[in-house]
C-alpha positions in Angstrom: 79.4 28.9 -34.0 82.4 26.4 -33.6 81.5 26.5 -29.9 78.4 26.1 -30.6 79.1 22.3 -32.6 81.5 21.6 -29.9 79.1 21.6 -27.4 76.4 19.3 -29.6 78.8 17.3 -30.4 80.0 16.2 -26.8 76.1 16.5 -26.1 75.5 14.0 -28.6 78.5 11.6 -27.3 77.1 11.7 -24.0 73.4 10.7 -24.6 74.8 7.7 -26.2 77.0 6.8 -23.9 74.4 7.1 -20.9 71.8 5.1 -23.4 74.5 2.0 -23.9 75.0 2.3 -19.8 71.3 2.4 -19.4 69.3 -1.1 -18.6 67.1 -2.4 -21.4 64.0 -4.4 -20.6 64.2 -8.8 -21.3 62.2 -9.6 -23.9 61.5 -13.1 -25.0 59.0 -15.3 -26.7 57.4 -18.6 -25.6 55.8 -20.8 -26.9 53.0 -22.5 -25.5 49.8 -25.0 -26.3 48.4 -23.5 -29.3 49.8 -20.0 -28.6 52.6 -17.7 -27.9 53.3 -14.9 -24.9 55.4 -12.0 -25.4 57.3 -11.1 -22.3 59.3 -8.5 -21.2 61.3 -9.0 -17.4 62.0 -5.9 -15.2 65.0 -4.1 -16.6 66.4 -3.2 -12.8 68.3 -6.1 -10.6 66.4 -8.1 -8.6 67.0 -11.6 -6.3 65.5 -13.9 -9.1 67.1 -15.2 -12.5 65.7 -14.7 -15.8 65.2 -18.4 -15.8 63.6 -18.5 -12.8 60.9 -16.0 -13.8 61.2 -18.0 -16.8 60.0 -21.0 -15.1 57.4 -19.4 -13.4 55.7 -18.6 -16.3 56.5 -21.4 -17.6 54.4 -23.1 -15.2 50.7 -21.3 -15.0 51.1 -21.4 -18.3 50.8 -25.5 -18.7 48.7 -25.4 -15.8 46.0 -23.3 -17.6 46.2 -24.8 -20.7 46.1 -28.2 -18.9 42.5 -27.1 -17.6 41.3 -25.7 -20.6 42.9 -28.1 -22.9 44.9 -25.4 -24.4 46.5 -21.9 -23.6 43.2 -19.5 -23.7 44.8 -17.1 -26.2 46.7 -17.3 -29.1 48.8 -14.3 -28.2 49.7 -12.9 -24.8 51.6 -9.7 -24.1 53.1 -10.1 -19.8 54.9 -7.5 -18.5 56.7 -8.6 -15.2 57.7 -5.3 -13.0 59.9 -4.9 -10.0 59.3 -3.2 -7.1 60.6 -2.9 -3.6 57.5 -5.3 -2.1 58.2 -8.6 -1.0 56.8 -12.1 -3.0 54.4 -11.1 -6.3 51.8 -9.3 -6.0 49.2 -6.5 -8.1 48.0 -8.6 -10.8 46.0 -7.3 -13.2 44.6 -8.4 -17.0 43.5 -6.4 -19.9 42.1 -7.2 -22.9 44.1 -5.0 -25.2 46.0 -6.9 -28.0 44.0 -9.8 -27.6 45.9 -10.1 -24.0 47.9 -8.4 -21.1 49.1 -8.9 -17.8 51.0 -7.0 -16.0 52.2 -8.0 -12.9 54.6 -7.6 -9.9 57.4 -9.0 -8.2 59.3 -8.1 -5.3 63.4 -7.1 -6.3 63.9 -9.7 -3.1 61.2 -12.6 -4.1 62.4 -15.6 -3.9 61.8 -19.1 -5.9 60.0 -20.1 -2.5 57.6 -16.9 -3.3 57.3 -18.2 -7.0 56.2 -21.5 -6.4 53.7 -21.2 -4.0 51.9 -18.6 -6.2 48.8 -18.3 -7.2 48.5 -14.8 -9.2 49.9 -15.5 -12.5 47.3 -18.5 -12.6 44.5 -16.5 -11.4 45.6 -13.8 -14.5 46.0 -16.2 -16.8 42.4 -18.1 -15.9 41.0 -14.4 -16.7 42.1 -14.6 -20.8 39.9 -18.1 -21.0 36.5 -15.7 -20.3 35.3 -13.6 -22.7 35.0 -9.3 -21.5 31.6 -8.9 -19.7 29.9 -6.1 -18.5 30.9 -4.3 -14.9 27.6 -6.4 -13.5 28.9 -9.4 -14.1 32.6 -9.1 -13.0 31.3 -11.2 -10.5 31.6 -14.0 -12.9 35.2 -13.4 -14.3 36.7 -12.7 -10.6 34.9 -15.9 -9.0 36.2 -18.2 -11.9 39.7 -17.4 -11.4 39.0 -18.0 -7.8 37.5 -21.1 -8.1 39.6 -22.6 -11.1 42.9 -21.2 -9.6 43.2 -24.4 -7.0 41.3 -26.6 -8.9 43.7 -26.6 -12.1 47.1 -26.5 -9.6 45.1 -29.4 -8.3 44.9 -31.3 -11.6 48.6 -30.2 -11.9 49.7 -31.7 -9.1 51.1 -28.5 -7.5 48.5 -28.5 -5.0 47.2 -31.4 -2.8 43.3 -32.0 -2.7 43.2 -31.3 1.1 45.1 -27.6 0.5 42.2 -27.1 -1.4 39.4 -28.3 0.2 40.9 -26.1 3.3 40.9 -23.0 1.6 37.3 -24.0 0.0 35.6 -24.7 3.2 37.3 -22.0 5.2 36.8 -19.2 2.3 33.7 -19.4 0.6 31.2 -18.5 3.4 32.7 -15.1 2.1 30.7 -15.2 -0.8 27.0 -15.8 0.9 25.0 -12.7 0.9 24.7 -10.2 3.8 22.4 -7.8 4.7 20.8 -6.0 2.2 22.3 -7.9 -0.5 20.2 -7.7 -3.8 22.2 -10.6 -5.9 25.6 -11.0 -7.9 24.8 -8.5 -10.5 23.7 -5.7 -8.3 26.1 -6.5 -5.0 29.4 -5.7 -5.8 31.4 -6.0 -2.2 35.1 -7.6 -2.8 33.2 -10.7 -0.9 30.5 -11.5 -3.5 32.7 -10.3 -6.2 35.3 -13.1 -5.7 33.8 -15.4 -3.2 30.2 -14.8 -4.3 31.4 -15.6 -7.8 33.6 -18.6 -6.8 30.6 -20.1 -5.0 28.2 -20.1 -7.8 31.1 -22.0 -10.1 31.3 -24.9 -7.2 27.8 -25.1 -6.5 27.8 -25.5 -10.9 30.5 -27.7 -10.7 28.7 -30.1 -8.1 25.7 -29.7 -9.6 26.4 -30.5 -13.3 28.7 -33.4 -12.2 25.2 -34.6 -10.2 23.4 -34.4 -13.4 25.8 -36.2 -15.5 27.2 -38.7 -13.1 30.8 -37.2 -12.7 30.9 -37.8 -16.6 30.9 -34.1 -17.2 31.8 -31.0 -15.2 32.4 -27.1 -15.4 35.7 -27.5 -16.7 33.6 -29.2 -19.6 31.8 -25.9 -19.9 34.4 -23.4 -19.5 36.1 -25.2 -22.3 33.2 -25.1 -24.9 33.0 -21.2 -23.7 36.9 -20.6 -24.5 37.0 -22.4 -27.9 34.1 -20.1 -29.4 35.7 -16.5 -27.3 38.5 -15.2 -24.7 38.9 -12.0 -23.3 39.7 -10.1 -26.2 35.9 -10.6 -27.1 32.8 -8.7 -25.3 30.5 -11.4 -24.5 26.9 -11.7 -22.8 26.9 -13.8 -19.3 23.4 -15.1 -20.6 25.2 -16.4 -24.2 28.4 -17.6 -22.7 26.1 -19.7 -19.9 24.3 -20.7 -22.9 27.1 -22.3 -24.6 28.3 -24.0 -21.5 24.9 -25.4 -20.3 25.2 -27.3 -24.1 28.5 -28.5 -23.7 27.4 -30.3 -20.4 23.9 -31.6 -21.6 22.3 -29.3 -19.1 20.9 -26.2 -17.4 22.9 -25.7 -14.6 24.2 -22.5 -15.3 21.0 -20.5 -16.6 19.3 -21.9 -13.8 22.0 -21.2 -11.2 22.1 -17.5 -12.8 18.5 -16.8 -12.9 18.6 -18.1 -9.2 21.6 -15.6 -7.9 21.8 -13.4 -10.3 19.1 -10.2 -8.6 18.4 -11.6 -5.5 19.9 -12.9 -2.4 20.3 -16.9 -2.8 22.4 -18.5 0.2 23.8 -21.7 -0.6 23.7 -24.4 2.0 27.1 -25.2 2.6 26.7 -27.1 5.2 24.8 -29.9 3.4 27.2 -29.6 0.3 30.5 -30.5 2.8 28.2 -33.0 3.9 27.7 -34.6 0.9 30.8 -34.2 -0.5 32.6 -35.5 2.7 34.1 -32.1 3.5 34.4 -31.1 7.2 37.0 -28.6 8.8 38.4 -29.6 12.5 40.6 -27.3 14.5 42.0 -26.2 11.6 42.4 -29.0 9.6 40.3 -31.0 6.9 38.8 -34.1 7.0 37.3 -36.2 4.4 34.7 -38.9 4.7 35.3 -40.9 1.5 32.1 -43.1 2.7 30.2 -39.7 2.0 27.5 -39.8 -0.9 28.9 -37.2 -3.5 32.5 -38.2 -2.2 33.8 -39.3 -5.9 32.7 -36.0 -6.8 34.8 -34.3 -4.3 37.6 -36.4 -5.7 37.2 -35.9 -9.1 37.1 -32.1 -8.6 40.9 -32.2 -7.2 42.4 -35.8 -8.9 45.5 -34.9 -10.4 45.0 -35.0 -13.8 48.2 -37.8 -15.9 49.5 -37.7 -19.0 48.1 -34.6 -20.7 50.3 -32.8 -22.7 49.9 -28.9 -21.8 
């Protein structure tokens, strides 16, 4: 029996010691615009310093709130991991707890990796959208792709040419293809995220035509997050609803009624034209003498002197 307490006892003694030696996750709070996010670092070593994860948060965080006027949720759960990939990658959110990323990062990223990042804003674009249905991911997917630039844009972080690049060279990803039977029925990764990202510029040009640059999709997006996020299961026709009467128009419910079960091209060729867009050997050019050039502008002008 005495052997028997012995062995317990030293048992006992050596879970705890191997519990003290064992690495416990980072968790910290920040505050941001009208909101908070839990976060909890990788508990293993990795190239990076708290603060600079920190920082990188830190970062999307304003930038997202900067488009939408404030963070999207009031409470957000982000779990960075580590793992033996390079730069961050596997970015996913949920809706669970009103909010949660999880996301990656290489134990050998650098700051380099962090700041030319797009993921954590693309995640953080998704909490501004309210849940739809497996149809319309199309919709959630292209508005982080679309928004992503546009708000680094706004924040200065990237320049309007970086953008217009990637737009020009990308979203002839998202026209339909053979046998393509609209966004809600067409669910290749090209009209899921390209598909998607090309309705919200055409909406964006289109709502900015309508109004005179006055108002734009950022306008609508807005009016959508201040009445639901992603914690909240939504209809694409009541959440287009909402932002067609925060612009003054239709844009959306037409655009949607247009794409939405049958294949509608857009002509991109005659928006770059109008917008002043062209792509040379690599390289863009813009044609500021180019009739919807001020709308091109506006879409990527760094945005002063709002606080995030």
């Amino acid at each position: 029996m005495l052997r028997n307490l012995a062995f317990i006892f030293v048992l006992i003694i050596t879970l705890i010691k191997l519990h003290a030696a064992a690495p416990t996750p980072y968790e910290t709070v920040m505050n941001v615009a009208e909101g908070k996010i839990d976060i909890t670092l990788p508990d293993d070593p990795i190239q990076l310093t708290r603060d600079d994860l920190l920082h990188w948060v830190k970062t999307a965080a304003n930038t997202v709130s900067q488009f939408y006027g404030r963070f999207p949720v009031p409470h957000l759960t982000l779990r960075i991991r580590s793992d033996d990939r390079s730069g961050v990658h596997h970015g996913v959110t949920y809706a669970t707890n009103g909010g949660l990323i999880l996301i990656s990062v290489g134990r050998t990223a650098t700051i380099r990796d962090l700041e030319s990042d797009w993921r954590m804003t693309h995640e953080m674009i998704h909490l501004a959208f309210p849940n739809m249905e497996d149809d319309h991911r199309w919709i959630e997917e292209g508005i982080s792709t679309y928004v992503e630039p546009v708000a680094r844009a706004q924040a200065g972080q990237l320049t309007p040419e970086t953008v217009w690049k990637e737009f020009a060279r990308d979203m002839p990803q998202g026209q339909p293809a053979s046998g393509d039977q609209g966004l809600d029925n067409t669910h290749t990764w090209g009209r899921t995220y390209w598909g998607g990202a090309l309705f919200c510029l055409s909406a964006d040009v289109q709502i900015r035509e309508k109004t005179h640059n006055r108002k734009s999709l950022r306008d609508a997006l807005r009016a959508i997050n201040s009445k639901g996020n992603v914690a909240e299961d939504w209809d694409i026709k009541k959440a287009f609803a909402v932002g067609d009467k925060a612009t003054g128009t239709t844009v959306l419910q037409n655009l949607y009624r247009e794409m939405r079960d049958k294949p509608t091209p857009v002509d991109l060729d005659s928006m770059w034209q109008k917008l002043g867009v062209e792509l040379k050997d690599g390289k863009v050019i813009f044609n500021d003498k180019a009739p919807e050039a001020s709308i091109r502008e506006a879409i990527t002008a760094q945005v002063l002197n709002i606080k995030p």
